[in-house]
C-alpha positions in Angstrom: -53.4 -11.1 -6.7 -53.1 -10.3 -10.4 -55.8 -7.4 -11.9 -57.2 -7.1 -14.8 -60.2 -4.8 -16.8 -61.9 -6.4 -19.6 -63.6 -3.5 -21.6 -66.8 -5.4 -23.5 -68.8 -4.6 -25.8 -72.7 -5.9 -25.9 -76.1 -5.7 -27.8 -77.5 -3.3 -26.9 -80.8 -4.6 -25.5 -78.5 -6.8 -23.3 -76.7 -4.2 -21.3 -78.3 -4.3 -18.0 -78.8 -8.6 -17.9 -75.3 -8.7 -19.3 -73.8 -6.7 -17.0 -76.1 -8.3 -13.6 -75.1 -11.9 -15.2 -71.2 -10.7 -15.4 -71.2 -9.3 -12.1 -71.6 -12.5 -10.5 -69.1 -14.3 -11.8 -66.7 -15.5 -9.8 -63.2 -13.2 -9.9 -65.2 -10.8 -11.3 -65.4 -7.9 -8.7 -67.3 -5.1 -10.2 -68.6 -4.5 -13.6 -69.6 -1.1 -15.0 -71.6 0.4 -17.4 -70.0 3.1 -19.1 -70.1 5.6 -22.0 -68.0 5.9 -24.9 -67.3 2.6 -27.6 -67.6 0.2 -24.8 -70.6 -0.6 -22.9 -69.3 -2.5 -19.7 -65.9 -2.2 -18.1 -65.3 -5.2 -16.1 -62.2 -5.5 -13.0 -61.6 -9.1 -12.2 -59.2 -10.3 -9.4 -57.6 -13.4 -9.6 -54.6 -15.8 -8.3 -53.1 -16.7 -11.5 -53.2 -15.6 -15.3 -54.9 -19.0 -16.0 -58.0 -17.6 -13.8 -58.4 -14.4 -16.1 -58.9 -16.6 -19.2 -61.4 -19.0 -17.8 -63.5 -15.6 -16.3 -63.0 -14.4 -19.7 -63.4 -17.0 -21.8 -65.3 -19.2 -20.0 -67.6 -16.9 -17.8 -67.9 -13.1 -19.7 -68.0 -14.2 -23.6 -70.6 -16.9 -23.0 -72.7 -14.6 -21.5 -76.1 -13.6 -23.5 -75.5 -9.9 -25.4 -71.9 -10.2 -25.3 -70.1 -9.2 -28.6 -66.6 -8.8 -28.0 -64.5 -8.3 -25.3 -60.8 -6.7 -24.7 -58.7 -7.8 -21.5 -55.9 -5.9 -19.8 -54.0 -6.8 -17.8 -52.5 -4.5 -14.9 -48.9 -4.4 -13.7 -48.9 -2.1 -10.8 -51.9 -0.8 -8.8 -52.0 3.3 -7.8 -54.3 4.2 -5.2 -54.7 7.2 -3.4 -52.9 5.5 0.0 -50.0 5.2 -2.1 -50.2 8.7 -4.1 -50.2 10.1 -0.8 -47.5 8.5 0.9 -45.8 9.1 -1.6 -46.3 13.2 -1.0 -45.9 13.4 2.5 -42.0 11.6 2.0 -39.8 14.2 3.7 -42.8 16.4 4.7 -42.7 17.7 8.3 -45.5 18.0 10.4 -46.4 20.7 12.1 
């Protein structure tokens, strides 16, 4: 599975339907509203690279509001199963 968070920026007005419309996209998992210079950031899951250009391009940008978007794409996932793991290597119990 390849991840990837698409930061968008979108008229203002547009927020909310924009980021309702984007959330049901497929490969589209979850889509945020957030602070800052951005107003949605977007994490889409995919098979193939392929995939996150036709959510992007063919799913996100087309939708009503949005201005610009700006993908990244992840190459290793940290959660917190792994960040412990990796503490308790060597660790004894007791």
């Amino acid at each position: 599975m390849i991840t990837a968070l698409c930061f968008i920026q979108v008229v203002p007005e547009h927020v909310n339907s924009a980021g309702e419309a984007i959330a049901k996209i497929q490969g589209v998992t979850a889509a945020y509203s957030v602070t800052g210079k951005i107003d949605l950031v977007v994490l889409i899951e995919v098979r193939t690279h392929e995939d996150i250009a036709k959510v992007v391009t063919d799913g996100i940008s087309k939708v009503k509001g949005v201005q610009s978007t700006e993908t990244h794409v992840s190459f290793r996932t940290f959660n917190n199963a792994d960040i412990e793991a990796g503490f308790s290597l060597g660790a004894e119990e007791g």
